[in-house]
Residue frames relative to the residue before (quaternion, step in Angstrom):
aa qw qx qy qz dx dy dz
X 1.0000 0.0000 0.0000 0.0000 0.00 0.00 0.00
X 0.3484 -0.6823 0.5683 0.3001 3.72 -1.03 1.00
X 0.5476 -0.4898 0.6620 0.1484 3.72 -1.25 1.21
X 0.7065 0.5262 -0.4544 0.1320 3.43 0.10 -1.33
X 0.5989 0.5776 -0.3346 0.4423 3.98 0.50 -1.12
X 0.5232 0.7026 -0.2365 0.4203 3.40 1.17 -1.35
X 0.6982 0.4441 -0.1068 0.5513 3.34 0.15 -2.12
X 0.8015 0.4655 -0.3113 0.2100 3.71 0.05 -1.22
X 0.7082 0.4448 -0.2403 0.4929 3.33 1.34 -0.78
X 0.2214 0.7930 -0.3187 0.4697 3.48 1.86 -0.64
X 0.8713 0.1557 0.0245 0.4647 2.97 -0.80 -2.08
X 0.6280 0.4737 -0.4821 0.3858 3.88 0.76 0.34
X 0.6754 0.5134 -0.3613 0.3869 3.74 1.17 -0.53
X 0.5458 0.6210 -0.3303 0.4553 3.30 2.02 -0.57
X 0.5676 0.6168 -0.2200 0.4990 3.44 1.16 -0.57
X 0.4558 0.5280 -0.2721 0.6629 3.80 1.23 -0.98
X 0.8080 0.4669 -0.2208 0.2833 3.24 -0.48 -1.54
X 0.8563 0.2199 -0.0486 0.4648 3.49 0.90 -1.19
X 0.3323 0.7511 -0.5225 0.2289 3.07 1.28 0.59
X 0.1010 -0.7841 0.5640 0.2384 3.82 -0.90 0.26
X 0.6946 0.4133 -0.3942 0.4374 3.63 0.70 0.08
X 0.5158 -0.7675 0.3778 0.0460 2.79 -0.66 1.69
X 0.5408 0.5106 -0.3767 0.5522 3.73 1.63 -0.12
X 0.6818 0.5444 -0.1422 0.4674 3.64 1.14 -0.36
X 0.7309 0.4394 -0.2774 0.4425 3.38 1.11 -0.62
X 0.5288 0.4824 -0.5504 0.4297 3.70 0.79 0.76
X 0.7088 0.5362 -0.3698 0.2709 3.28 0.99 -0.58
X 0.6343 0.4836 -0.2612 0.5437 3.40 1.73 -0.99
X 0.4036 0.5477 -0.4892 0.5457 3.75 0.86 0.69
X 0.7846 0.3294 -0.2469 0.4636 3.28 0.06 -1.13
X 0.5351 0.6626 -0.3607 0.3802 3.85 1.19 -0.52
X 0.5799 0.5833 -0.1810 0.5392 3.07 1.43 -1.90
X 0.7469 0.4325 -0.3181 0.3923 3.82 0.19 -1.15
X 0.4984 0.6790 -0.3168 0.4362 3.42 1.30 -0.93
X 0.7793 0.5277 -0.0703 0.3307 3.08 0.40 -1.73
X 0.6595 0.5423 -0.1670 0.4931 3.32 1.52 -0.88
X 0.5868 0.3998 -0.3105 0.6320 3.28 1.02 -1.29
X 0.6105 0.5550 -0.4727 0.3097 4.14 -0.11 -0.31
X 0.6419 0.5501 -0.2411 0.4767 3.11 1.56 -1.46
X 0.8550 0.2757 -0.2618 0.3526 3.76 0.77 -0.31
X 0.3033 0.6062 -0.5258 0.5138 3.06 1.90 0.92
X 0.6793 0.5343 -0.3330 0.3770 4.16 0.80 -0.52
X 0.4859 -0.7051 0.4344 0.2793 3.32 -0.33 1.80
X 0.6847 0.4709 -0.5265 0.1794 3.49 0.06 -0.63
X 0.3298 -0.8985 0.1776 0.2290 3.33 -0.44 0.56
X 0.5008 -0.7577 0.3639 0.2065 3.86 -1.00 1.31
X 0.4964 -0.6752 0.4422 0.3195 3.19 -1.00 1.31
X 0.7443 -0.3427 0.4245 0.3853 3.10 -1.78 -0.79
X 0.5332 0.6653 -0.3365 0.3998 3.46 1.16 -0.96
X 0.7411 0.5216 -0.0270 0.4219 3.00 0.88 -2.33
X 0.5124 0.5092 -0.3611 0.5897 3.93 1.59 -0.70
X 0.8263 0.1626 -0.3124 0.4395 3.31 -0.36 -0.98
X 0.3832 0.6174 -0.5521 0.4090 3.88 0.40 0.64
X 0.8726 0.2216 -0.1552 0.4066 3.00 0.51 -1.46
X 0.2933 0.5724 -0.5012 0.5789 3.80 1.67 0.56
X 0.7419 0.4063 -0.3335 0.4163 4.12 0.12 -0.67
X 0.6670 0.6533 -0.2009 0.2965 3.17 1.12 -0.59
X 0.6992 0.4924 -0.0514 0.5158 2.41 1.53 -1.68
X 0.3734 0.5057 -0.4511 0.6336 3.73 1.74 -0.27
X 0.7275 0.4333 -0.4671 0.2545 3.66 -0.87 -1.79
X 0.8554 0.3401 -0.2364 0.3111 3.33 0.69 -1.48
X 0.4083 0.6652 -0.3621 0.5097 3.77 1.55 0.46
X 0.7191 0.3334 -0.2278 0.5655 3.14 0.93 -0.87
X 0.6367 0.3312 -0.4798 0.5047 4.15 0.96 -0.10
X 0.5246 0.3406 -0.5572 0.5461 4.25 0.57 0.29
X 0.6591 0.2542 -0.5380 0.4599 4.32 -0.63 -0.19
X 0.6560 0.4067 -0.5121 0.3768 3.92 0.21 -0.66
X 0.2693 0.8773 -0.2959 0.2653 3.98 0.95 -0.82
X 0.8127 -0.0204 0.1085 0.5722 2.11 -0.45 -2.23
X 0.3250 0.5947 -0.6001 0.4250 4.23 0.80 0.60
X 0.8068 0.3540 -0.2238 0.4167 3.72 0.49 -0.25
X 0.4959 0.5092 -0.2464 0.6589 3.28 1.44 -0.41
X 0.6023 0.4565 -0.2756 0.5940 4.06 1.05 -0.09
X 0.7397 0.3928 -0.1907 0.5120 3.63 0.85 -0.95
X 0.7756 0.4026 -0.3530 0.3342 3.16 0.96 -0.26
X 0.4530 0.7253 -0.3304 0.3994 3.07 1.95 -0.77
X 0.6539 0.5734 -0.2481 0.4267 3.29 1.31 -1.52
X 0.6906 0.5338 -0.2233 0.4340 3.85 0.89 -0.97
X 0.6148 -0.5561 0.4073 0.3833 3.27 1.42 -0.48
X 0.6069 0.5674 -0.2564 0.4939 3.75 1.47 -0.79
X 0.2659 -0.8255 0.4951 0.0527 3.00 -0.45 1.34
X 0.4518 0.7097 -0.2913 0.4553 3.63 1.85 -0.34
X 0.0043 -0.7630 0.6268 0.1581 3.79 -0.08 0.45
């Protein structure tokens, strides 16, 4: 079995996840989401293990864009243009 699809979407939500610069972390979100939805466009086909991975994922990284832009709101409000 090729790893590769696996690894690719993998090592993009880890990327999402651990970004720390904060001018950067919409884009690796949207990279990560990219990446994910590619992985289930690839016929080969994805266990259960791998499904409900990429169902957690696809929450974690929904819930790090509303937290985002919840701070990007709070700061906008405070006057801090710095997200």
């Amino acid at each position: 079995m090729n790893n590769l699809p696996l690894s690719s979407w993998r090592t993009a939500y880890a990327s999402a996840i651990f970004e720390t610069d904060q001018n950067k972390i919409s884009l690796r979100i949207a990279d990560a989401l990219a990446v994910i939805e590619e992985r289930l466009r690839v016929p080969t086909d994805i266990g259960p293990v791998e499904q409900k991975s990429i169902e957690a994922a696809q929450s974690a990284l929904a819930t790090l864009k509303v937290e985002r832009a919840d701070r990007a709101i709070a700061a906008a409000a405070n006057g801090n243009s710095s997200h």
